[in-house]
KENU-378210 format. One record per residue (C-alpha): residue number from 0; residue in three letters; chain; x, y, z. Coordinates in pm, 1 decimal. Last residue first. Layout:
BEGIN
node i: NUM aa: ala ch: A u: X v: Y w: Z
...
//
This chain:
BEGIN
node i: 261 aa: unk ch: A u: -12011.0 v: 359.1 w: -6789.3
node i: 260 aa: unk ch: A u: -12221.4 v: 165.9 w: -6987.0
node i: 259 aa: unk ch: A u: -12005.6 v: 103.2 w: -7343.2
node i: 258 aa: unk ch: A u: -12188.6 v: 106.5 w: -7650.3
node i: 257 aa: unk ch: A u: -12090.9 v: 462.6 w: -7764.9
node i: 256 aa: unk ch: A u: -11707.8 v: 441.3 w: -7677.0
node i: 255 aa: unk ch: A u: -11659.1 v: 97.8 w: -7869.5
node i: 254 aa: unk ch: A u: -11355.6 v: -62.4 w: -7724.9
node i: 253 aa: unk ch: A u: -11204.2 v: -354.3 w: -7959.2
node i: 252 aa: unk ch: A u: -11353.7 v: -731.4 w: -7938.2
node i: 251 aa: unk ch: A u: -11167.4 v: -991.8 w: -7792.9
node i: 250 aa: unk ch: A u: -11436.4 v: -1140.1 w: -7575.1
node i: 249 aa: unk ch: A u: -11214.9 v: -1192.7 w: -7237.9
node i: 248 aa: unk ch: A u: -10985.2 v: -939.6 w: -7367.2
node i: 247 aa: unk ch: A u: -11202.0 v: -641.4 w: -7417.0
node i: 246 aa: unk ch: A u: -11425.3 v: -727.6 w: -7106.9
node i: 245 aa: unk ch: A u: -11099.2 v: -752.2 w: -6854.8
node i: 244 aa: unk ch: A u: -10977.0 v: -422.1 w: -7030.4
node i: 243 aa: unk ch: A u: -11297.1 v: -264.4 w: -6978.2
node i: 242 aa: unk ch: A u: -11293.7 v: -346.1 w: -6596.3
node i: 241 aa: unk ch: A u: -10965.7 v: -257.0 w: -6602.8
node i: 240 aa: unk ch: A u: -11055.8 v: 111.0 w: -6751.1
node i: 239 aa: unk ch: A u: -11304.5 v: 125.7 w: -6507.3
node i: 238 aa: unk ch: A u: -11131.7 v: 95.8 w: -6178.2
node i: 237 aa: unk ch: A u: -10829.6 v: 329.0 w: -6308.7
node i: 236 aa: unk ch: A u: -11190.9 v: 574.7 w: -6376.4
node i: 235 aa: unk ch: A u: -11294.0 v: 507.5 w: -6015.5
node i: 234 aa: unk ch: A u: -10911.5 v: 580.9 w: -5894.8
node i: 233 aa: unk ch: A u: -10913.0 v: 924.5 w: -6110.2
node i: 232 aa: unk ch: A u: -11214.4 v: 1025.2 w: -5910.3
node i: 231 aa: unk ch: A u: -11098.1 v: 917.9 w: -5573.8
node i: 230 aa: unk ch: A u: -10795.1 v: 1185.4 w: -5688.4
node i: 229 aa: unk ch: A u: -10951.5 v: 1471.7 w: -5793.6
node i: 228 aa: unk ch: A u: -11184.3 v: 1487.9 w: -5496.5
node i: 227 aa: unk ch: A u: -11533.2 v: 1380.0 w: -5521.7
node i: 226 aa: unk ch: A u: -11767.4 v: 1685.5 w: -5468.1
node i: 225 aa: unk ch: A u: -12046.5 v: 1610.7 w: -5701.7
node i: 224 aa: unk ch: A u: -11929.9 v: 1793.7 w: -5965.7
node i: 223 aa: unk ch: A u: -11612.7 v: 1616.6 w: -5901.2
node i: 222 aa: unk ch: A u: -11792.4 v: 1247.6 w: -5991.8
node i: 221 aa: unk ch: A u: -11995.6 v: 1382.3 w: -6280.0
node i: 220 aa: unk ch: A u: -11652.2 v: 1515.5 w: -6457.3
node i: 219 aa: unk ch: A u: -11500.8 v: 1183.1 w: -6405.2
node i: 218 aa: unk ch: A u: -11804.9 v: 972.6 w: -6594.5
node i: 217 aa: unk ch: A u: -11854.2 v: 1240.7 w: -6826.7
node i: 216 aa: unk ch: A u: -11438.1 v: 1212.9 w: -6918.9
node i: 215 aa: unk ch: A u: -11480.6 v: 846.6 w: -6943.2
node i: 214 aa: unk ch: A u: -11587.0 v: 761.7 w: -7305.6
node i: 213 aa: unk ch: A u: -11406.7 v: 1016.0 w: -7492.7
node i: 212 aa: unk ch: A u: -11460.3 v: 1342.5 w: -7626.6
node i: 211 aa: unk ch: A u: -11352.4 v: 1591.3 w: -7375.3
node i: 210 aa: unk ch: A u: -11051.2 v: 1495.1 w: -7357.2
node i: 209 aa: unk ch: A u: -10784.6 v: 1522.1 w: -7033.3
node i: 208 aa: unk ch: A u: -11048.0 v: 1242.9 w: -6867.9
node i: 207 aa: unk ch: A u: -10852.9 v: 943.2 w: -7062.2
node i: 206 aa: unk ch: A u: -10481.0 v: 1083.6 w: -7046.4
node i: 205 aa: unk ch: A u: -10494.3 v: 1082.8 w: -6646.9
node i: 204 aa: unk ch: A u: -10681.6 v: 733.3 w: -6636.9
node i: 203 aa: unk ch: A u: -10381.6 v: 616.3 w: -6883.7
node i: 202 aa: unk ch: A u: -10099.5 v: 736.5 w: -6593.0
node i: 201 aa: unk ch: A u: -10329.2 v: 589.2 w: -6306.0
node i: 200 aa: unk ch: A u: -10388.6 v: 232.7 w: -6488.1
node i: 199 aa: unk ch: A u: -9999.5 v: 269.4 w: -6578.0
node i: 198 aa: unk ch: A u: -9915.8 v: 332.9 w: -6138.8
node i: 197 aa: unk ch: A u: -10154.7 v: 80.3 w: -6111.2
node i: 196 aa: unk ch: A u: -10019.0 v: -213.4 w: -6280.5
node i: 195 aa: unk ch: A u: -9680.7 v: -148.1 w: -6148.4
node i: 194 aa: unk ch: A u: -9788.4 v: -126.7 w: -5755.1
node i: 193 aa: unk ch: A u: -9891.7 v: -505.9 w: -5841.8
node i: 192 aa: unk ch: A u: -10096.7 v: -657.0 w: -5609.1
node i: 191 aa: unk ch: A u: -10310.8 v: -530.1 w: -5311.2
node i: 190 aa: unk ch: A u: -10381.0 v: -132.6 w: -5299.9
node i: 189 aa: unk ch: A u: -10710.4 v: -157.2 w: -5124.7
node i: 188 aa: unk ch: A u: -10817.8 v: 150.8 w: -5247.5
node i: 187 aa: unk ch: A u: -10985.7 v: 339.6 w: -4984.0
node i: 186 aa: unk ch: A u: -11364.1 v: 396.9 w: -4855.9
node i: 185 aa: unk ch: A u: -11359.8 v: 683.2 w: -4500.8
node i: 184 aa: unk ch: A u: -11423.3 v: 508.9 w: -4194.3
node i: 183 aa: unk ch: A u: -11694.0 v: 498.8 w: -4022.7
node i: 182 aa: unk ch: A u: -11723.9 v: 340.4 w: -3643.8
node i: 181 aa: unk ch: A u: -11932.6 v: 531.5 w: -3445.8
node i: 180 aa: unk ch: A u: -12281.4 v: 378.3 w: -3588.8
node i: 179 aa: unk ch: A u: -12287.7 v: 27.5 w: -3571.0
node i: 178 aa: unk ch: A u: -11922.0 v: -94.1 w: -3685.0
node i: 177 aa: unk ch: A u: -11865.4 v: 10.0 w: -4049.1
node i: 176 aa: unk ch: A u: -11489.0 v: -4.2 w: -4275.2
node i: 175 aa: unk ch: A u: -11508.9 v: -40.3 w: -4632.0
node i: 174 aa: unk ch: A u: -11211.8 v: -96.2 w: -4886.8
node i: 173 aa: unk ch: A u: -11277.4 v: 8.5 w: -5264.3
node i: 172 aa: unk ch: A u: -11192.3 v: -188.4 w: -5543.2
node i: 171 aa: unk ch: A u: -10845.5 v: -74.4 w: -5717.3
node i: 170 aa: unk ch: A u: -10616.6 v: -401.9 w: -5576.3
node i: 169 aa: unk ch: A u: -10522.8 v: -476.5 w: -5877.8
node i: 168 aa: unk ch: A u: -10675.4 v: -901.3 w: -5820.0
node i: 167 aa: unk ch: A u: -11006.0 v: -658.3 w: -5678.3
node i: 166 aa: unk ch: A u: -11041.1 v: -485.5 w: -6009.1
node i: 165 aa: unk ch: A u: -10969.7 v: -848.9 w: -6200.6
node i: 164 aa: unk ch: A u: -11247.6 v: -986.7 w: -5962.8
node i: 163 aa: unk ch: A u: -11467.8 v: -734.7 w: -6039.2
node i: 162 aa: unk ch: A u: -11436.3 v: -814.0 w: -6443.1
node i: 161 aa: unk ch: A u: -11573.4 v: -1173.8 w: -6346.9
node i: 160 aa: unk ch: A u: -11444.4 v: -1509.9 w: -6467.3
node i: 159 aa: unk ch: A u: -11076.6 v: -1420.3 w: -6381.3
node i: 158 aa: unk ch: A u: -10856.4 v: -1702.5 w: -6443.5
node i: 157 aa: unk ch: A u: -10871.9 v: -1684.7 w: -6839.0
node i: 156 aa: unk ch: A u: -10693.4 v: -1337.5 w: -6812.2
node i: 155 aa: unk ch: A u: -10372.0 v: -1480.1 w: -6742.7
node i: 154 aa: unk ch: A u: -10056.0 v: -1287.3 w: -6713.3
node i: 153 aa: unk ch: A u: -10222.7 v: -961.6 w: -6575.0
node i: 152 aa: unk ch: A u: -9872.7 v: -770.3 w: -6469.4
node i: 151 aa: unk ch: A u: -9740.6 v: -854.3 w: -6836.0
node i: 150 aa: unk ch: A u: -10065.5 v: -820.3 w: -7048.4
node i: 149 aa: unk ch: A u: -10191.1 v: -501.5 w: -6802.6
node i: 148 aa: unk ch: A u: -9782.7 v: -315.5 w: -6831.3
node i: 147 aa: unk ch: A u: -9825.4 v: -408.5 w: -7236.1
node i: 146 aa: unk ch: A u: -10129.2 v: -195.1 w: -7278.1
node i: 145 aa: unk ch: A u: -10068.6 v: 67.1 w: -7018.8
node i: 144 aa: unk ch: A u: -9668.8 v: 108.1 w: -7225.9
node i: 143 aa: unk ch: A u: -9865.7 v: 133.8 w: -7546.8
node i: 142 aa: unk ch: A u: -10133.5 v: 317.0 w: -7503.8
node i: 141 aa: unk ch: A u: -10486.0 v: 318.3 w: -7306.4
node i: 140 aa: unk ch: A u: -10653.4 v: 650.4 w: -7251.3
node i: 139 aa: unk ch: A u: -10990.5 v: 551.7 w: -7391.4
node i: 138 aa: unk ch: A u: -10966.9 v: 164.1 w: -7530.8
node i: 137 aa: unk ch: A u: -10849.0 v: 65.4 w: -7838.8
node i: 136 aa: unk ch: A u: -10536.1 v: 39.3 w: -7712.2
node i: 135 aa: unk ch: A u: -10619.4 v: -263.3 w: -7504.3
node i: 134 aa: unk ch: A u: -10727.3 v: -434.1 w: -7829.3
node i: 133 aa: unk ch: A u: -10407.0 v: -342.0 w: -8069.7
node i: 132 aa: unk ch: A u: -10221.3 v: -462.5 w: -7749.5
node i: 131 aa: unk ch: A u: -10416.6 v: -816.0 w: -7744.2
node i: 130 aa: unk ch: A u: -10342.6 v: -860.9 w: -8073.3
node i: 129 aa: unk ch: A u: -9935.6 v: -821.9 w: -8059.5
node i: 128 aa: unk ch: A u: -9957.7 v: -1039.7 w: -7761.2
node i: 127 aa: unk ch: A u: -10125.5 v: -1287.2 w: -7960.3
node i: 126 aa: unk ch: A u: -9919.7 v: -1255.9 w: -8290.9
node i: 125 aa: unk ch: A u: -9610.0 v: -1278.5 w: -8064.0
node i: 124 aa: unk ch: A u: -9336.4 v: -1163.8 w: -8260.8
node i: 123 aa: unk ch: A u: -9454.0 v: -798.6 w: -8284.6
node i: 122 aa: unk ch: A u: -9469.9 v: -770.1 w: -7921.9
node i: 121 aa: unk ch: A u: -9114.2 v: -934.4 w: -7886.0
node i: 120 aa: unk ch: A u: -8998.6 v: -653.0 w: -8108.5
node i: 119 aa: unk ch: A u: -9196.7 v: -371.2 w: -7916.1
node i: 118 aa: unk ch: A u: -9049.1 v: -501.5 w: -7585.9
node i: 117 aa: unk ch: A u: -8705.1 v: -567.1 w: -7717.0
node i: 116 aa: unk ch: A u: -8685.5 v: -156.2 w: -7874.3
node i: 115 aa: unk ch: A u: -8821.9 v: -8.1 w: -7570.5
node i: 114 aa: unk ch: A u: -8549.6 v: -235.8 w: -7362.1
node i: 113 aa: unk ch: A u: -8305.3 v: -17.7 w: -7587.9
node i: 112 aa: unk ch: A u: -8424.7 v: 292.5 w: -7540.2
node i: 111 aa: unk ch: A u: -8453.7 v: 263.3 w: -7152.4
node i: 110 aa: unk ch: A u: -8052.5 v: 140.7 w: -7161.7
node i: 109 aa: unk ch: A u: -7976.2 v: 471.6 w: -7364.3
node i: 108 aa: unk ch: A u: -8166.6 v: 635.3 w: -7083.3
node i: 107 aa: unk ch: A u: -7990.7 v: 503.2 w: -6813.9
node i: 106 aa: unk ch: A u: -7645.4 v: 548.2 w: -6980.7
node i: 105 aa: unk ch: A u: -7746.7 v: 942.2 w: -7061.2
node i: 104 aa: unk ch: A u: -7803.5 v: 942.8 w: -6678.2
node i: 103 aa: unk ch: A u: -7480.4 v: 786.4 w: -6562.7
node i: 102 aa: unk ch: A u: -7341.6 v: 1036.5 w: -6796.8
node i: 101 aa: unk ch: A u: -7516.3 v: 1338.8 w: -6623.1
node i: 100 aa: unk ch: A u: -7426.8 v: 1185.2 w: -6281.0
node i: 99 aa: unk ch: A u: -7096.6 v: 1204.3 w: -6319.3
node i: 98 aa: unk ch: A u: -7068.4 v: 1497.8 w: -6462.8
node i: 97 aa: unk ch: A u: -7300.4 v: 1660.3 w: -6160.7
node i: 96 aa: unk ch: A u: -7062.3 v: 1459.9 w: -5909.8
node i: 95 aa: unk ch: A u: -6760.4 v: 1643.5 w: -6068.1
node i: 94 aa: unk ch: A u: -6899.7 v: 1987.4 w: -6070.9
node i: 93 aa: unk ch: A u: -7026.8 v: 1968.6 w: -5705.9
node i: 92 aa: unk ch: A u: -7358.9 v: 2169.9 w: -5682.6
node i: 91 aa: unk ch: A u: -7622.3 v: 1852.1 w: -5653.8
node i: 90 aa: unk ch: A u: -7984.4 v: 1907.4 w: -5591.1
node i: 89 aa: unk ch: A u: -8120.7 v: 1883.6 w: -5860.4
node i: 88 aa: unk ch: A u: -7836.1 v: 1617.9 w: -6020.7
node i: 87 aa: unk ch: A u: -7963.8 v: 1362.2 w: -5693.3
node i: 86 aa: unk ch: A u: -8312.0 v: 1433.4 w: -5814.0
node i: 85 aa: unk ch: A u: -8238.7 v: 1346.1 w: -6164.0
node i: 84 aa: unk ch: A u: -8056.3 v: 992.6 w: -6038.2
node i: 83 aa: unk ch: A u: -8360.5 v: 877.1 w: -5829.3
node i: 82 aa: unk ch: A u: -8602.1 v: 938.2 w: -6129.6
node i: 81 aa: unk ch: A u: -8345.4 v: 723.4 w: -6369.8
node i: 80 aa: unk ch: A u: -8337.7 v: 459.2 w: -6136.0
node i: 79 aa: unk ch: A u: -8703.0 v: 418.4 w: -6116.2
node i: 78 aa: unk ch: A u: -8723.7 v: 446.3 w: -6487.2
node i: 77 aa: unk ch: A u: -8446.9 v: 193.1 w: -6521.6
node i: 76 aa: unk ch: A u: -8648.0 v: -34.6 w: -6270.3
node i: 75 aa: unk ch: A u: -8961.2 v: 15.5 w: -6412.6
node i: 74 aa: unk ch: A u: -8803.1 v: -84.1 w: -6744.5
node i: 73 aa: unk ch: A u: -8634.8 v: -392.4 w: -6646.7
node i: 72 aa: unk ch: A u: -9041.7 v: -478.4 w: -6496.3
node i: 71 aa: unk ch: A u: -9170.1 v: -425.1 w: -6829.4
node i: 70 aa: unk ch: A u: -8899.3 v: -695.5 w: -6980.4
node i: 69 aa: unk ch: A u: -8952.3 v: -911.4 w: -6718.0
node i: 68 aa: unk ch: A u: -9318.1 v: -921.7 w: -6837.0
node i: 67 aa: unk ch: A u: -9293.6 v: -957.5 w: -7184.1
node i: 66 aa: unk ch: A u: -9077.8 v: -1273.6 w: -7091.4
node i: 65 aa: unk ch: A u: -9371.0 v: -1413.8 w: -6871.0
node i: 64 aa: unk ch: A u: -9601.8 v: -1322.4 w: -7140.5
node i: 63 aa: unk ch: A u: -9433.7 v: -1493.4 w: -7404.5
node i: 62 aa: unk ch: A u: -9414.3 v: -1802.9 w: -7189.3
node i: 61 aa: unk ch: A u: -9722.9 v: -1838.6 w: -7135.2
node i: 60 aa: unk ch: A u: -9841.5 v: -1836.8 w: -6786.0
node i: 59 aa: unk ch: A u: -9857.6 v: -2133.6 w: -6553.4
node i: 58 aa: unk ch: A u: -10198.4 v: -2322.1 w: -6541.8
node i: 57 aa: unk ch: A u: -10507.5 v: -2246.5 w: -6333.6
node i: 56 aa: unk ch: A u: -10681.3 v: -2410.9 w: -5999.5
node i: 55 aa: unk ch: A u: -10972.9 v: -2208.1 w: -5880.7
node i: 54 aa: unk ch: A u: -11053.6 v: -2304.4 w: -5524.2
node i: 53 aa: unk ch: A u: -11431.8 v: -2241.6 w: -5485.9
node i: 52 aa: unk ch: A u: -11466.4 v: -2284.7 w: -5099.2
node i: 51 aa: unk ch: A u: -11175.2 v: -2254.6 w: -4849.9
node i: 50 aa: unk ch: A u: -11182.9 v: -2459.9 w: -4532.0
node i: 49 aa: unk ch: A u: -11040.4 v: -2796.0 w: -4583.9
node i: 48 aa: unk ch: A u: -10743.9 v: -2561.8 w: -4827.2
node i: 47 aa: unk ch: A u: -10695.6 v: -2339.0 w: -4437.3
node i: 46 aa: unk ch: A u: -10638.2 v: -2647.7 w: -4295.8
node i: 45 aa: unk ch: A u: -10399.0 v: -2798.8 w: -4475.1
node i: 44 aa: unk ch: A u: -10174.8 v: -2444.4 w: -4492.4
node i: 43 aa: unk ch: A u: -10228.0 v: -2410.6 w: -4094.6
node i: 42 aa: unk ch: A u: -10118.1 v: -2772.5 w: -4051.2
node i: 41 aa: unk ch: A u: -9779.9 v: -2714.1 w: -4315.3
node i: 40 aa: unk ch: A u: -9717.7 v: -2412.5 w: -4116.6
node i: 39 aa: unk ch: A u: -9742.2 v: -2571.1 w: -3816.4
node i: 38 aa: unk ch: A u: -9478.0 v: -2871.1 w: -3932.3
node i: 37 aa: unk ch: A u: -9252.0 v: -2595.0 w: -4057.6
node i: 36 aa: unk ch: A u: -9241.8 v: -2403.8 w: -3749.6
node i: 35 aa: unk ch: A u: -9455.8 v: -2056.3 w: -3636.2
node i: 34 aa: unk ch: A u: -9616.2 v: -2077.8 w: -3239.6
node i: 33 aa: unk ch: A u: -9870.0 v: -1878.9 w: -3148.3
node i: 32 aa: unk ch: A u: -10168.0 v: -1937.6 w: -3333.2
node i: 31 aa: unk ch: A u: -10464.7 v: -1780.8 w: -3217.3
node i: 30 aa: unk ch: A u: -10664.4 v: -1939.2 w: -3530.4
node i: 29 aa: unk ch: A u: -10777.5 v: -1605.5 w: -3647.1
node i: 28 aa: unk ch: A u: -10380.1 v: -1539.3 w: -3661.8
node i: 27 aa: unk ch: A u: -10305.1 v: -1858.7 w: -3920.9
node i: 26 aa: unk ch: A u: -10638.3 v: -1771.2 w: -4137.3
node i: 25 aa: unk ch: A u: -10446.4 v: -1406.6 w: -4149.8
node i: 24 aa: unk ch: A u: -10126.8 v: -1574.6 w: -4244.4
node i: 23 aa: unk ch: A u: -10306.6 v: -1784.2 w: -4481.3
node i: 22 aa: unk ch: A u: -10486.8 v: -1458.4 w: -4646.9
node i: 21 aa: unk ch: A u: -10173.2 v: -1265.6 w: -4690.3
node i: 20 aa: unk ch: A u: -9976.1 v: -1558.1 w: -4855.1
node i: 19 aa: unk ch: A u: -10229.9 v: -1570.8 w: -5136.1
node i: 18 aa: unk ch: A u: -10213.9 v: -1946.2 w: -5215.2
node i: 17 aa: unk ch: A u: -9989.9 v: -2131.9 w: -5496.2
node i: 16 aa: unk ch: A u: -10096.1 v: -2441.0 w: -5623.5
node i: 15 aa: unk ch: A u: -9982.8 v: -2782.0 w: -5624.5
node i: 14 aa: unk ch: A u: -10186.6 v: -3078.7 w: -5786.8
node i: 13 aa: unk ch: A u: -10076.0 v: -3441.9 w: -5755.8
node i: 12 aa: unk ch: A u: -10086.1 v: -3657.7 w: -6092.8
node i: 11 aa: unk ch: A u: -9726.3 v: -3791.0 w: -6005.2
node i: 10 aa: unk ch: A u: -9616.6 v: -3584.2 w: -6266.2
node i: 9 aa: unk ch: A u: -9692.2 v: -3304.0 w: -6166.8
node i: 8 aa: unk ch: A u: -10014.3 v: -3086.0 w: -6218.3
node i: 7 aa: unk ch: A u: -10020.7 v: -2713.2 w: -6227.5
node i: 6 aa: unk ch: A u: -10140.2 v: -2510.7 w: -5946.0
node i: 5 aa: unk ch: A u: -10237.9 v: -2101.2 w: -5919.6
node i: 4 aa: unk ch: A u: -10489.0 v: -1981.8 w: -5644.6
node i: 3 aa: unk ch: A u: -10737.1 v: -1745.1 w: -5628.0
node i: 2 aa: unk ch: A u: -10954.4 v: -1758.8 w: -5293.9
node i: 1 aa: unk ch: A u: -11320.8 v: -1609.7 w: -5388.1
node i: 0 aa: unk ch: A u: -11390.8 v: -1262.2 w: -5351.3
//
């Protein structure tokens, strides 16, 4: 895949942009460098931009989106927090640490409720947003938390020009491993980017093959009928739902099931 990069320009008409951090440190170790100070860094950073080809420069995200995305991300957390503080109460026998936690919990979820309540108002005062979510939802197993979660975690659709590079930006595209004929290891998810994103892509690919009737449920039963566990078939249906998404939102037009080539 291509380098992504983001850059706006300044003032002084100079371009910045901000690289994968991943791919300059491994640019940095195929260059056998040893030695890590500012003035290196800068080096590496210079030379790796010589050597990359099709640099794609793109703008900031709205501001909408960057506010509908903290607000997703305050809800992970209370979620997260909310998880943590139920297994605590499982396995807790003391009277006054089980009160305690019971109102911490009630405070957690009144908290949930409430960021519920700013992300559905700020989606209804963005005319955009609010478009864009009547589009994801459109699609098989996507509702409103999936549809939100890929606006806020996918800021900028307009930098992708290819639905494969969206998968790959989620990290859901496989990972491949060959060397002659002893090495071969087993395809995984690459698992780059947001852990957010997929967790929603796996929660809406669960909904999407529990009915019989909609557009991916062949596609998953056809992949364990042919011995594909459970789970590498729920990751090629995650794969295909953000394909979709990518292809609902680049040409705004709403899912149809029976047109779709999955």
């Amino acid at each position: 895949m291509a380098s992504r990069c983001s850059g706006i320009s300044t003032p002084g008409g100079h371009l910045t942009a901000q690289l994968n951090p991943r791919r300059v440190k491994d640019y940095a170790r195929s260059q056998g460098r040893r030695v890590k100070t500012d003035r290196t860094d800068a080096h590496i950073i210079a030379q790796f931009l010589r050597h990359t080809e099709h640099l794609v420069l793109w703008q900031p995200p709205h501001e909408a989106l960057i506010h509908l995305q903290a607000l997703v991300r305050r809800r992970q957390d209370l979620m997260d927090a909310l998880q943590a503080e139920r297994n605590r109460l499982a396995g807790c026998t003391n009277q006054a640490v089980r009160a305690s936690l019971d109102r911490h919990i009630q405070h957690i979820k009144a908290e949930a409720r409430q960021i519920d309540k700013d992300i559905d108002a700020h989606v209804m005062d963005q005319s955009e947003i609010q478009k864009s979510v009547r589009l994801l939802r459109s699609i098989d197993g996507v509702g409103r938390m999936v549809a939100v979660t890929i606006l806020a975690e996918v800021p900028q659709i307009s930098a992708f020009t290819r639905a494969r590079d969206l998968a790959a930006f989620a990290g859901l595209t496989p990972s491949l491993t060959e060397s002659g004929t002893s090495v071969r290891k087993r395809g995984r998810m690459t698992k780059e980017g947001s852990a957010l994103l997929r967790k929603m892509l796996y929660m809406g690919a669960l909904q999407a093959v529990k009915r019989t009737e909609n557009a991916f449920h062949g596609t998953y039963k056809a992949l364990t009928n042919r011995g594909k566990a459970k789970k590498v078939a729920i990751g090629a249906i995650m794969h295909k739902i953000i394909r979709v998404a990518f292809g609902v939102l680049k040409h705004q037009t709403p899912f149809v099931k029976n047109l779709a080539k999955i």
